[in-house]
Every structure is written in structure tokens, then in C-alpha cells.
Backbone as numpy.savetxt, mean C-alpha at the origin, in Angstrom:
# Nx Ny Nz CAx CAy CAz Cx Cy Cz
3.13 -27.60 1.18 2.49 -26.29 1.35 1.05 -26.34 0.90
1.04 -26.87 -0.30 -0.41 -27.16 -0.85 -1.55 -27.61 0.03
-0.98 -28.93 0.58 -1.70 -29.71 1.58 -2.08 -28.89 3.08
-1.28 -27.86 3.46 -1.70 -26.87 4.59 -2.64 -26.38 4.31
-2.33 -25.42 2.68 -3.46 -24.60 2.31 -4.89 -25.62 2.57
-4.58 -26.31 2.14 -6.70 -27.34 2.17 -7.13 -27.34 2.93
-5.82 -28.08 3.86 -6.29 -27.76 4.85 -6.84 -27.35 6.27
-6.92 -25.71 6.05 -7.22 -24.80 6.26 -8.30 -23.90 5.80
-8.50 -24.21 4.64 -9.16 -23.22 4.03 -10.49 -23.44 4.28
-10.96 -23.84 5.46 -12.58 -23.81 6.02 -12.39 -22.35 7.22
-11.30 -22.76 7.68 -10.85 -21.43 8.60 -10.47 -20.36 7.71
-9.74 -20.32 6.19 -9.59 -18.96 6.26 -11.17 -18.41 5.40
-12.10 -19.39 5.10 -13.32 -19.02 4.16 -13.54 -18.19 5.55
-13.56 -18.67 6.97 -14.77 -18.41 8.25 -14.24 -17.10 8.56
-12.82 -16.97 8.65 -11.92 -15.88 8.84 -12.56 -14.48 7.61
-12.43 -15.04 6.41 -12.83 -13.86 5.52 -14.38 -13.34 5.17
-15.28 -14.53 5.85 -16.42 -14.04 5.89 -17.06 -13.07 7.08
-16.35 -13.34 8.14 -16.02 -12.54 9.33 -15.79 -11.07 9.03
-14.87 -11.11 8.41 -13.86 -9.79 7.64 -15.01 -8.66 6.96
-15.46 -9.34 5.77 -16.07 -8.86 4.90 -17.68 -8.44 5.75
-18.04 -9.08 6.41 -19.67 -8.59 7.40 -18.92 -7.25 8.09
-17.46 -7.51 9.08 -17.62 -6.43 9.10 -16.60 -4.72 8.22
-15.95 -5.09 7.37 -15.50 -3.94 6.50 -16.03 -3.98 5.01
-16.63 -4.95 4.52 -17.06 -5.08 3.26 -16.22 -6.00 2.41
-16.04 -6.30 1.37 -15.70 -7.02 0.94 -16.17 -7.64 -0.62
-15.19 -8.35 -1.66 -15.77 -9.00 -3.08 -14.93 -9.82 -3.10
-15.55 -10.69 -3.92 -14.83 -12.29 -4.12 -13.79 -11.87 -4.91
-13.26 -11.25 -5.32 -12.20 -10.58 -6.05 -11.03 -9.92 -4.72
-11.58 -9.61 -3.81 -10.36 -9.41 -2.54 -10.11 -10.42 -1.66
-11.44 -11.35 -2.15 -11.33 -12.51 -1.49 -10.20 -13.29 -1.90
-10.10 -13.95 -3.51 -9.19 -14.76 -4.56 -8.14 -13.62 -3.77
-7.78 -12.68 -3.61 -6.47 -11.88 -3.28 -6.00 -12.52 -1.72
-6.69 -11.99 -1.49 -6.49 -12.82 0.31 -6.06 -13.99 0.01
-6.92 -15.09 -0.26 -6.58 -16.69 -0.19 -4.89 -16.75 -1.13
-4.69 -16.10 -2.02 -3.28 -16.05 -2.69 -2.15 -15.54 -1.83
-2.45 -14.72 -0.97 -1.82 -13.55 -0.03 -1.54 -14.84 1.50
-2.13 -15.48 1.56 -2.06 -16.61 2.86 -1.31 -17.87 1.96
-1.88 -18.10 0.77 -0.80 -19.14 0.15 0.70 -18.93 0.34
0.61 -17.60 0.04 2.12 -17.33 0.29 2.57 -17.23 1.94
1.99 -16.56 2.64 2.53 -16.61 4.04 2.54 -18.65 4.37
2.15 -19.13 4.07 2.37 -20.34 4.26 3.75 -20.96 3.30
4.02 -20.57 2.84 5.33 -20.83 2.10 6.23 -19.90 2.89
5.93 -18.93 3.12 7.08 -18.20 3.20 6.79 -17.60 4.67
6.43 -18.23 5.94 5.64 -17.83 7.38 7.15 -16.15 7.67
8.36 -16.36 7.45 9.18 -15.31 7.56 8.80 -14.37 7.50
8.12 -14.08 6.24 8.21 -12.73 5.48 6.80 -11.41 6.13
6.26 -12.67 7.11 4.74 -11.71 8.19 5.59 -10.87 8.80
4.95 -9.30 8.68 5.67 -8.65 10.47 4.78 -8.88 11.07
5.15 -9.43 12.17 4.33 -9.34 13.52 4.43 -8.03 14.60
3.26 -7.83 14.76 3.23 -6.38 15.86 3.44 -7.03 17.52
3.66 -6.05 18.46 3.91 -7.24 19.73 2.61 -7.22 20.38
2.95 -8.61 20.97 2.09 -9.26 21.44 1.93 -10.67 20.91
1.50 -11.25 21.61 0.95 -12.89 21.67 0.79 -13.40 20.04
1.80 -13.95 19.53 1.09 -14.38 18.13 0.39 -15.91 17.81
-0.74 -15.99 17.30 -1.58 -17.19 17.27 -0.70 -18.22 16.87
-1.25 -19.49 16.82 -1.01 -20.59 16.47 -1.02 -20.75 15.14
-0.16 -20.80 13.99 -0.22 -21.02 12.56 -1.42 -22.21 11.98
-2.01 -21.77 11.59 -3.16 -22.61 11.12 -4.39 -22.34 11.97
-4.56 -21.62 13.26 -5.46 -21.45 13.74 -6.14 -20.16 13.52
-7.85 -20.54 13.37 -8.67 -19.62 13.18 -8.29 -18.06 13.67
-7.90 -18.06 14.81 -7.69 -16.60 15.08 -6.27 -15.83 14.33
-5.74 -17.15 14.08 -4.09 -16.43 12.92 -4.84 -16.09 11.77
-5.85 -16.88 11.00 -6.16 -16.08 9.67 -7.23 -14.72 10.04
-7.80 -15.49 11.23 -9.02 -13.53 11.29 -7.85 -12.13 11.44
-6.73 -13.01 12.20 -5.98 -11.34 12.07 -5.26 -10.68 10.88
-5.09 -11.72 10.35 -4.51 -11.31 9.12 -5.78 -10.77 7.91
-6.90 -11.38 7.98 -8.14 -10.50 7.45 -8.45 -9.51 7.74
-8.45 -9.35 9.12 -9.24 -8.02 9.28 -7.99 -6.88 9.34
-6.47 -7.57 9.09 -5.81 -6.31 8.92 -6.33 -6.11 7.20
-6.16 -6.91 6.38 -6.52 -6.63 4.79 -7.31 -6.45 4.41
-8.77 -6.68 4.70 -10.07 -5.87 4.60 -10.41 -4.52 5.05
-9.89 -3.92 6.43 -10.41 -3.22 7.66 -9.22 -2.10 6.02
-7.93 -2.23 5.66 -7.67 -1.38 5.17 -7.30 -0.98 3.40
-8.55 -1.73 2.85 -9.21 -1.57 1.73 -10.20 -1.24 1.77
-11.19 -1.18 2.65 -12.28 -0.26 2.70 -12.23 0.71 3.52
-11.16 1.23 4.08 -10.95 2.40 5.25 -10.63 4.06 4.04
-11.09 4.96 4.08 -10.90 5.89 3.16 -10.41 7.35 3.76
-9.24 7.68 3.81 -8.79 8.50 4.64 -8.13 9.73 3.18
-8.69 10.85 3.77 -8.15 12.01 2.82 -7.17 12.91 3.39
-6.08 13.32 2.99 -4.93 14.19 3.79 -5.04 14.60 5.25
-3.88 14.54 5.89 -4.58 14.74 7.36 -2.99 15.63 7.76
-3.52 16.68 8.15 -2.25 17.82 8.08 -1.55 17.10 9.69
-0.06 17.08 9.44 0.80 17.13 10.61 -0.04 17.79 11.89
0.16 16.83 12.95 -0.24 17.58 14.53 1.02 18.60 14.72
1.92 18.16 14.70 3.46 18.84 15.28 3.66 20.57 14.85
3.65 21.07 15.87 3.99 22.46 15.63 5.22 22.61 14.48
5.16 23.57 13.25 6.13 23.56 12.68 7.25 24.93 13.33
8.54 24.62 13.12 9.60 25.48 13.96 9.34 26.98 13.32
9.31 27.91 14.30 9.39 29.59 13.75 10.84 30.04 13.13
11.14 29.68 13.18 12.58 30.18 12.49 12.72 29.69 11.15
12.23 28.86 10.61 11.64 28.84 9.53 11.18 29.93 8.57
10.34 30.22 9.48 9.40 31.34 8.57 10.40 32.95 8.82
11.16 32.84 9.89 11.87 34.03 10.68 12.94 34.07 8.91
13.42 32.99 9.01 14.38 32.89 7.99 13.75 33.08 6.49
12.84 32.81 6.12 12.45 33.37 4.97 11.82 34.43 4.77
11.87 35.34 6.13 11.30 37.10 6.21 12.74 37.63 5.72
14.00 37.15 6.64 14.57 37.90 6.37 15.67 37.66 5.51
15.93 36.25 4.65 16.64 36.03 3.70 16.10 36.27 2.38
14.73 36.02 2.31 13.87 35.87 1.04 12.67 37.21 1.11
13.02 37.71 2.01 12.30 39.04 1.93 10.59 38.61 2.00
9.91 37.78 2.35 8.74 37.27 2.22 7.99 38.24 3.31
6.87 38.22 3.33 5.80 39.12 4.36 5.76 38.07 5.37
5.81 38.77 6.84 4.84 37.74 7.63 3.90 37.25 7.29
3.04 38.45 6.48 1.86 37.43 6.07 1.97 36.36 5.15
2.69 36.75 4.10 3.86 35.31 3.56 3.67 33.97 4.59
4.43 34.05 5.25 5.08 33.31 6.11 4.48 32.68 6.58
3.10 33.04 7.29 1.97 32.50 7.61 1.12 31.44 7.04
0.73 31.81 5.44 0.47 31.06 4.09 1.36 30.34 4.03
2.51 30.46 3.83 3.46 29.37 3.99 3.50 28.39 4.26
3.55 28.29 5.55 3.58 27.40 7.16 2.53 26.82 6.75
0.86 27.15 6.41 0.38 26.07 6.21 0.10 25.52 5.17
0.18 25.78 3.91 0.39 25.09 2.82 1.52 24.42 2.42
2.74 24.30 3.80 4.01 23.27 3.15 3.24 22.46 4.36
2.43 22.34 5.47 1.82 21.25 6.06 0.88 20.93 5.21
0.10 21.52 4.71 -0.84 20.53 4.17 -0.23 19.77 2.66
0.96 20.39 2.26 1.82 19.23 1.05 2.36 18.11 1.84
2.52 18.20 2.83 2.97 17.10 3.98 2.01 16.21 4.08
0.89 16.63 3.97 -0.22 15.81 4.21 -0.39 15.05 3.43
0.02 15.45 2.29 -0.51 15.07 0.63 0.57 13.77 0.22
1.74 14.73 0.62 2.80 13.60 -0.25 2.75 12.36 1.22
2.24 12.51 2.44 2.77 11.71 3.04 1.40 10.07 2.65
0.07 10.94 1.98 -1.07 10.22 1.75 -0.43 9.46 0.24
0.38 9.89 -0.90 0.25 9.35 -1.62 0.69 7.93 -2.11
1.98 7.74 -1.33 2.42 5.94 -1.66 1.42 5.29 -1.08
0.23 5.60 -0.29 -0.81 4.66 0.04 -2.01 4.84 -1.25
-2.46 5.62 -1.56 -3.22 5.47 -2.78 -2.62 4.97 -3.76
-1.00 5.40 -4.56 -0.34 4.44 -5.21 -0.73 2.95 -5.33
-0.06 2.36 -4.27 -0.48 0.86 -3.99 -1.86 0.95 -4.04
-2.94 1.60 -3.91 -4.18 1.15 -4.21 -5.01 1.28 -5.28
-4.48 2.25 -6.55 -4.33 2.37 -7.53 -3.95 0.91 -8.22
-2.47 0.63 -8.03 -2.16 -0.74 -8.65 -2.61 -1.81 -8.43
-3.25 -1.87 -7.28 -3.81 -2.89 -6.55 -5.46 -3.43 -7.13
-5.97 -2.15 -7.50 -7.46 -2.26 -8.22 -7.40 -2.62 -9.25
-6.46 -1.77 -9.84 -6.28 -2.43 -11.73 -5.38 -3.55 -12.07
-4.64 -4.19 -10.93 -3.72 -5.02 -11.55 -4.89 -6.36 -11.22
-5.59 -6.68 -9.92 -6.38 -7.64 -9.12 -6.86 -8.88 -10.49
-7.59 -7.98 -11.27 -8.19 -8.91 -12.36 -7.42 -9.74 -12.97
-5.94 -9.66 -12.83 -4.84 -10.15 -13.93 -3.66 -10.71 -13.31
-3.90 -11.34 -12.39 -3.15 -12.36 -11.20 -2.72 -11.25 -10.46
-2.58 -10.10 -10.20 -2.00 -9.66 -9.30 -2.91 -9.50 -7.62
-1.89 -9.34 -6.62 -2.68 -9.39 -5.26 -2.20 -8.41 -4.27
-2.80 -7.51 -4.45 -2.17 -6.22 -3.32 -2.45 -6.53 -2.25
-0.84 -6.29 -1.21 -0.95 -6.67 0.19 -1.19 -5.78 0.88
-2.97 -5.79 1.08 -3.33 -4.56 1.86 -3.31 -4.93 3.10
-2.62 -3.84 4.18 -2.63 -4.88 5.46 -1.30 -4.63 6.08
-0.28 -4.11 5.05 0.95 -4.28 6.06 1.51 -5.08 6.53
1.15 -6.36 6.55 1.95 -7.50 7.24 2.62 -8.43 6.46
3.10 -7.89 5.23 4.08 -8.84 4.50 5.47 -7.61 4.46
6.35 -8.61 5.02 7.65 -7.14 4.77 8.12 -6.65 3.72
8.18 -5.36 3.55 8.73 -5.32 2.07 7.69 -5.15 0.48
7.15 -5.91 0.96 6.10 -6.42 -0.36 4.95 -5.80 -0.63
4.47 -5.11 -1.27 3.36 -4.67 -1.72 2.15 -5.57 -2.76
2.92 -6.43 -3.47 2.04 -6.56 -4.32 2.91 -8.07 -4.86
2.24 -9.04 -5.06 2.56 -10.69 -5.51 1.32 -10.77 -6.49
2.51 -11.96 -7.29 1.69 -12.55 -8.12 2.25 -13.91 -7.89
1.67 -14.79 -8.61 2.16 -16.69 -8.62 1.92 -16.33 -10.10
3.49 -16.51 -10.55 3.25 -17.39 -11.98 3.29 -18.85 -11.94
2.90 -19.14 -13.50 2.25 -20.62 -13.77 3.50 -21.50 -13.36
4.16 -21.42 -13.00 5.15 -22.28 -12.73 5.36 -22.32 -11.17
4.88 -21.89 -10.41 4.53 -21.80 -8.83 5.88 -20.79 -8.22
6.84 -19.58 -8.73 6.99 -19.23 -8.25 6.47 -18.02 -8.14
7.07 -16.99 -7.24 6.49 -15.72 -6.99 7.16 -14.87 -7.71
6.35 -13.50 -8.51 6.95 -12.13 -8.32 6.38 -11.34 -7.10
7.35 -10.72 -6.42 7.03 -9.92 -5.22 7.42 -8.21 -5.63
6.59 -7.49 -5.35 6.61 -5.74 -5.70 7.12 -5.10 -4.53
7.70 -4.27 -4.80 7.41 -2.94 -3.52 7.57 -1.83 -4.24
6.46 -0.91 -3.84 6.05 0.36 -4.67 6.35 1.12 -4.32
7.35 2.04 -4.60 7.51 3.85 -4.16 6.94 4.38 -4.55
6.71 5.93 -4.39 6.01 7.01 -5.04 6.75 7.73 -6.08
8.32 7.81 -5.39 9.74 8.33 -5.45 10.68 7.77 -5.53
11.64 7.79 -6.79 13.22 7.19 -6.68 13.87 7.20 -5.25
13.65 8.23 -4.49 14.62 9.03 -3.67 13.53 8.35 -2.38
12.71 7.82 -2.69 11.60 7.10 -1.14 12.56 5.38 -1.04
12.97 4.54 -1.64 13.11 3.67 -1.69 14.20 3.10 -0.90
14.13 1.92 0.07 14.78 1.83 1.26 15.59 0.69 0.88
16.53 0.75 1.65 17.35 -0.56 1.44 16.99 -2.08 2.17
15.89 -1.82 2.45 15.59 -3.45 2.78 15.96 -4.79 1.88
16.27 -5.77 2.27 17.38 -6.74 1.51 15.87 -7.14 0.98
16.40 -7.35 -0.58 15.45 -8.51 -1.74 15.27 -9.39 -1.84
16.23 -10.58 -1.12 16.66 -11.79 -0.91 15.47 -12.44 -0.07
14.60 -13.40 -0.43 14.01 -13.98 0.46 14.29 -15.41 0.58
14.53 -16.02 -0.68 15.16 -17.69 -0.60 15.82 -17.57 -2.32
16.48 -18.11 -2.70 17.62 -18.56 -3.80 15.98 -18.29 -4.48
16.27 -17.67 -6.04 15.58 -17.61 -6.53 13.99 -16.62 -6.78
14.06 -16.30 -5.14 13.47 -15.11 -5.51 13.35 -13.86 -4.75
13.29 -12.72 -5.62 13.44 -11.39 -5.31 12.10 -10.36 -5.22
12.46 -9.71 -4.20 11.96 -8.75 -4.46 12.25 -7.21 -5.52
11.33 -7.56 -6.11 11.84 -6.52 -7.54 11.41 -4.94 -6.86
11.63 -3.98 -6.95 11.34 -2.67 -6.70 11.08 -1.14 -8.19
10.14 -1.11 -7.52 9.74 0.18 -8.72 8.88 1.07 -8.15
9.36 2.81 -8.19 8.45 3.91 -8.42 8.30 4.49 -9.80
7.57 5.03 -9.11 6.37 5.88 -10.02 6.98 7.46 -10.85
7.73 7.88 -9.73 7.91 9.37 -10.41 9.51 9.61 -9.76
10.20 10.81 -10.71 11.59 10.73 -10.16 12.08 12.35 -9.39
12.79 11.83 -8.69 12.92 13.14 -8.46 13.55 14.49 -9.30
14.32 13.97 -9.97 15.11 15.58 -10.95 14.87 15.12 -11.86
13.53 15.08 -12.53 12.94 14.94 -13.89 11.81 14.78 -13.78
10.67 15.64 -14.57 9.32 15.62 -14.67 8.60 14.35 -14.96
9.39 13.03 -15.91 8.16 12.12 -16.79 8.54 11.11 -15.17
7.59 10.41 -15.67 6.90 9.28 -14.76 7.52 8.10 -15.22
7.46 6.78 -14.60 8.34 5.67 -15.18 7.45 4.66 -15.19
5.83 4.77 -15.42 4.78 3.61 -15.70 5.33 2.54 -16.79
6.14 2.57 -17.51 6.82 2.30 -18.87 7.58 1.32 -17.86
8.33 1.72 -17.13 9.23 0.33 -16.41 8.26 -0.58 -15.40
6.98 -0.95 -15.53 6.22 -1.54 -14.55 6.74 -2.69 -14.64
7.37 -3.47 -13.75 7.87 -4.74 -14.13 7.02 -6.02 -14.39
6.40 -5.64 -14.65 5.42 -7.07 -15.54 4.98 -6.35 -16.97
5.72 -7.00 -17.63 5.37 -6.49 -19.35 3.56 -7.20 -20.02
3.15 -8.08 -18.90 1.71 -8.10 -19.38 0.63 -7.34 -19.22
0.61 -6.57 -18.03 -0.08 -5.25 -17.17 0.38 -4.41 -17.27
1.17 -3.92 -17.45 1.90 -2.66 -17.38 1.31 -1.58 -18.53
0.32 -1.75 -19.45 -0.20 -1.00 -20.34 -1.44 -0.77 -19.84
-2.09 -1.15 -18.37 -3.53 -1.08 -17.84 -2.78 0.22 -16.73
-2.00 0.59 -16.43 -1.25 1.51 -15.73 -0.97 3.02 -16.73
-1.25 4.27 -15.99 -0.46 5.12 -16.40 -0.59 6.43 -15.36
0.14 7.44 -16.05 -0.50 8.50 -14.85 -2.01 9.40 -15.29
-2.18 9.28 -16.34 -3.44 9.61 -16.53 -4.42 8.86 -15.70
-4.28 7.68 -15.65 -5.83 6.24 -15.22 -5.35 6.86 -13.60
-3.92 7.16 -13.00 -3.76 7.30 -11.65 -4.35 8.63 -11.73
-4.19 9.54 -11.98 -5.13 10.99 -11.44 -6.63 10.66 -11.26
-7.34 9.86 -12.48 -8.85 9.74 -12.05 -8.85 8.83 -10.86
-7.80 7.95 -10.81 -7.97 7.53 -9.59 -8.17 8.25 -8.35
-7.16 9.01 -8.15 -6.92 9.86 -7.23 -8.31 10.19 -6.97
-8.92 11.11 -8.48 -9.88 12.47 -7.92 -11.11 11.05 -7.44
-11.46 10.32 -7.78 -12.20 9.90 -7.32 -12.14 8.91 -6.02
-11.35 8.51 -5.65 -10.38 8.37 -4.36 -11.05 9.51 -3.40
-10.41 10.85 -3.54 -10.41 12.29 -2.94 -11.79 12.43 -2.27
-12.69 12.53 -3.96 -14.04 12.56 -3.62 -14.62 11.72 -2.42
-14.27 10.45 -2.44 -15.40 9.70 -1.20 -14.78 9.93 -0.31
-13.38 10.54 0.27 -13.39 11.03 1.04 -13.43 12.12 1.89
-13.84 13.21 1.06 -14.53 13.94 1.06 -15.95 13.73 1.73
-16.31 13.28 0.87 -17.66 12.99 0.98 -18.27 11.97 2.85
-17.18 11.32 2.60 -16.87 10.67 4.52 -16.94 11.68 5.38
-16.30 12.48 5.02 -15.50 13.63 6.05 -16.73 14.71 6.39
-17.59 14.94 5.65 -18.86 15.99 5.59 -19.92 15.20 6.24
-20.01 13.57 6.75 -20.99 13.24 7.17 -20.82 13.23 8.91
């Protein structure tokens, strides 16, 4: 595996310099990337592929796609984006006349449970990018990009195997996709917040060396300042 990585790695430098001219980029998402392809080379399974034609493993155009999916969506900044889909009237029919609410109720309603739609459907993506910023410095490598199944977030410990993440927002979000990728290693799983109980579960981060650079305090400033630039996108 080692010996692939070498060589290659003139194609994935050409691939990530490509990337970074055009979404931006730091040698710090860079070291993430090159760790993030170490592993797809160990483990070529664990890529989803979208359809269509997939490149040749080791060839230049297999690592530009896999860059410009992981760059194009670490610098992409998207702020709540309310449901297109008409929500059903009987809905609101039903809470005039079970819950006694005003039409005008009803109205307020309708769009402030879309725009919580908006919100909760935006937040397991800031999550992962939250953990992804603060863990980066300290072997960790957020798989921005989508194309590892399952996995959000790897590390290589010193002994060359992997921990592999997948992040909920919610106890009650978490899917049964199998953990099993080869004898020995798992995908571990952890959210953030539960459903029938207020505290947060930053305390179970499964790496006991990082897990004190995490909390929900450091995640709200995240957020608001998250919010802000996109905001600030959105007005230009």
C-alpha cells in the first residue's frame, strides 16, 4: 500500500493543487487529503461511487475527483435553505380545530416548522465541520466530500491501523449501516445530542486524547460564526 501511495503522490500533489486554485485550500487540508487517499488505497471498497464512468485507480483524473469533491465542499458555505415542497393543509386545518390555534396561528406555524427543517436538516453538516476544524491539528481527517461510506472522520494511529467516525447530530439520526470493514476494524459511531434528555454527550467523544478540544459551548461559536459568513455570502 505504501509503495502505491509514492507512487502516486506527484498526481495526487497535481490533483490537490488543481483543487485548491480553484476552491481554496491549506496545507493542513492538504496533510488531510493525502491521509484520506492513504486510506482509499488500502481500503479502494469503502469509496461510493456516483454513476458513471469511474477512472482508472492511480490515475490523475481518479485523484482530481476525489479533490475537488473534498475541497469544492470545505470551502462551499451554505446557510439554511427552507424546504421547496408545499407543506400539507390539513396540518394546519388540524391544529385550528384540535388545538384551537388562529389561522393566523397556523400560518406562523407552517413557516417556522419549515424553516426548523431547514435548520435541523443544515446541522449534521456543520457538526462534522465543527469536528473536523478542531480535531485536523491532532491526527484527525474529516472526510469532506462524501465519498467514503459511512465515515466521517479517520485517524491512523501509530501502529498503522485506523479509527473510523461517523457523526450524528441525534441518537435517534443514526443508521444501521454495517461497522465491519475487515477483521479488526470498526467503524465506531457517536452523536452529539439525545433525544429525551437535554445534556449533550461531548464527554463520550471516542478518542480520550481530543475529546476535551470539543464541547457545546466551542460548537455554538462555531455555529454563529459559521452563520455569519453565510450570511454575509447571501447579501452579496
Amino acid at each position: 500500500m505504501e509503495a502505491t501511495l509514492i507512487m502516486n503522490r506527484e498526481l495526487i500533489e497535481q490533483a490537490v493543487s488543481e483543487a485548491m486554485k480553484k476552491f481554496g485550500g491549506t496545507e493542513r487540508d492538504k496533510t488531510a487529503f493525502v491521509t484520506i487517499m492513504e486510506f482509499v488505497d488500502q481500503y479502494p471498497e469503502r469509496v461510493s461511487w456516483r454513476r458513471g464512468a469511474r477512472p482508472d485507480s492511480g490515475a490523475l483524473d481518479y485523484y482530481t475527483g476525489f479533490a475537488d469533491k473534498f475541497f469544492r465542499a470545505r470551502y462551499k458555505i451554505d446557510g439554511p435553505k427552507p424546504p421547496t415542497t408545499e407543506p400539507d393543509n390539513i396540518v394546519s386545518y388540524i391544529l385550528e380545530v384540535y388545538f384551537d390555534y388562529s389561522e393566523e396561528d397556523t400560518q406562523r406555524i407552517k413557516v417556522e416548522h419549515q424553516l426548523s427543517m431547514a435548520v435541523e436538516n443544515m446541522v449534521g453538516a456543520v457538526l462534522e465541520r465543527y469536528i473536523g476544524m478542531t480535531l485536523e491539528a491532532h491526527g484527525w481527517s474529516w472526510c469532506s466530500g462524501d465519498f467514503i461510506k459511512a465515515v466521517d472522520m479517520i485517524k491512523k494511529n501509530s501502529d498503522d491501523t485506523w479509527l473510523l467516525l461517523q457523526v450524528k447530530n441525534r441518537n435517534t439520526t443514526e443508521n444501521s449501516s454495517s461497522s465491519a470493514i475487515r477483521t479488526g476494524t470498526e467503524i465506531k459511531k457517536w452523536f452529539r445530542s439525545f433525544s429525551t434528555k437535554t445534556v449533550t454527550n461531548w464527554g463520550a467523544f471516542p478518542d480520550e486524547e481530543t475529546r476535551h478540544l470539543l464541547s457545546e459551548d466551542g460548537f455554538k461559536v462555531f455555529v454563529t460564526d459559521y452563520l455569519l459568513s453565510a450570511k454575509n455570502i447571501d447579501k452579496k
